[in-house]
N, C-alpha and C positions, 0 to 999 in steps of 0.2 A: 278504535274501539272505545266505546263508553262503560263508563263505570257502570251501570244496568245490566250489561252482559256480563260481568263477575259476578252475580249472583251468580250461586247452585241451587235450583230448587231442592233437591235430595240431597245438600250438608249433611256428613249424619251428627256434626257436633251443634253447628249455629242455624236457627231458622231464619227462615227469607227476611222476618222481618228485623231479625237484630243485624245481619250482614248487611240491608240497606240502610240500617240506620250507621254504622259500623264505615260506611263507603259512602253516606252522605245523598243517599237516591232515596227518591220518593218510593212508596212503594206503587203508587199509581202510574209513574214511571214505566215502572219493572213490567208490571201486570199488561201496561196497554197495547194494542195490538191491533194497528192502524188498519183501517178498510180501505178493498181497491175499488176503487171509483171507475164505474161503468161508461163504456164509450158511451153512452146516450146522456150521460152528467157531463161529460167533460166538455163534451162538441156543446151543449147548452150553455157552458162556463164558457166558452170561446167567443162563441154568438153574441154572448150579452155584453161583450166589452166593447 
């Protein structure tokens, strides 16, 4: 588990952003929320090496 995932968006005492400062995580971190990469990307990413 990373510290990222111990945020609670809904704290009702500490907001997101004093808990990531409080635990040391960006809040960009927290926020980000990786895209999946479509078989037509990945097979191009294979190809090209």
């Amino acid at each position: 588990m990373n510290r990222s995932e111990l945020v609670e968006k809904n704290h009702p005492e500490l907001s997101v952003r004093k808990q990531c400062a409080l635990l040391g995580v960006l809040r960009s971190v927290y926020y980000y929320n990786p895209m999946k990469q479509s078989e037509e990307d990945s097979t191009q990413t294979s190809k090209g090496r």
